[in-house]
C-alpha positions in Angstrom: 122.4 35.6 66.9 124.7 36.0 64.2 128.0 34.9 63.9 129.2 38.8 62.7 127.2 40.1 65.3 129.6 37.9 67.8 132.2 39.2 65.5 131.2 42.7 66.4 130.3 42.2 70.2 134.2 40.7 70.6 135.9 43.6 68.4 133.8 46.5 70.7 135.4 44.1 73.5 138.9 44.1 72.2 139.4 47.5 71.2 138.0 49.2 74.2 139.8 46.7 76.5 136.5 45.1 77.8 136.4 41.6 79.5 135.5 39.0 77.8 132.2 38.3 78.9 131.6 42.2 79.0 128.2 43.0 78.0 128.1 45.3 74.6 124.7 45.5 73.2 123.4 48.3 75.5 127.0 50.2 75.1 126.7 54.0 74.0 129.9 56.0 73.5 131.4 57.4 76.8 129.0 55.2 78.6 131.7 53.6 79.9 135.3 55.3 80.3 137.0 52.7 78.4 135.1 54.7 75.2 137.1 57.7 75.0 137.6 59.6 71.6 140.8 57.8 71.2 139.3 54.3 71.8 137.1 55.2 69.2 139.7 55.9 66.6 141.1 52.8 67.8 137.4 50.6 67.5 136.6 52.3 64.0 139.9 50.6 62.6 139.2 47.4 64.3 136.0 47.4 62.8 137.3 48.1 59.4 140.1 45.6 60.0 137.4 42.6 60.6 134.7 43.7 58.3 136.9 44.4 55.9 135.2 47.7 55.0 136.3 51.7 54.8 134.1 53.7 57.2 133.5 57.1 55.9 133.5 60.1 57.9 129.9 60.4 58.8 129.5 56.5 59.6 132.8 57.5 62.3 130.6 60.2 63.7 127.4 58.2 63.9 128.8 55.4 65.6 127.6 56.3 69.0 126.4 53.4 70.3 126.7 49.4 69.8 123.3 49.3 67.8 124.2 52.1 65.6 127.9 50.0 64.6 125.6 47.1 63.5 123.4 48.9 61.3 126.5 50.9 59.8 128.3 47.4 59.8 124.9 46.1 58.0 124.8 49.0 55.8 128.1 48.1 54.4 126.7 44.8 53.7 127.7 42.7 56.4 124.5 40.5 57.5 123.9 40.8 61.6 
């Protein structure tokens, strides 16, 4: 696995509040109550913040589920 993909897996961890070792790669929004609308908000700008990138509105809307962040993360250029 990728380092950014690590990168991305600890980020959906952070911002939701998620332990450590909490697995991610399955995670779908609202799967879990920690993935509220506002914990969205709050994991789009954390993803932004560590990719260094500017979501736009329909990459915020389509990010519904661990896999689709990494291929709008990769679709911003970040290799996963």
């Amino acid at each position: 696995m990728s380092d950014n993909r690590d990168k991305l897996r600890a980020t959906f961890r952070e911002a939701l509040g998620l332990p450590a070792e909490a697995p991610v790669d399955e995670l779908a929004y609202r799967a879990v109550k920690e993935w509220d609308s506002v914990a969205h908000m709050q994991l789009v700008a954390s993803i932004e913040s560590a990719f260094e990138l500017m979501l736009d509105t329909d990459d915020v809307i389509g990010m519904s589920s661990f896999a689709a962040a990494c291929a709008i993360v990769g679709k911003h250029g970040v290799a996963l």
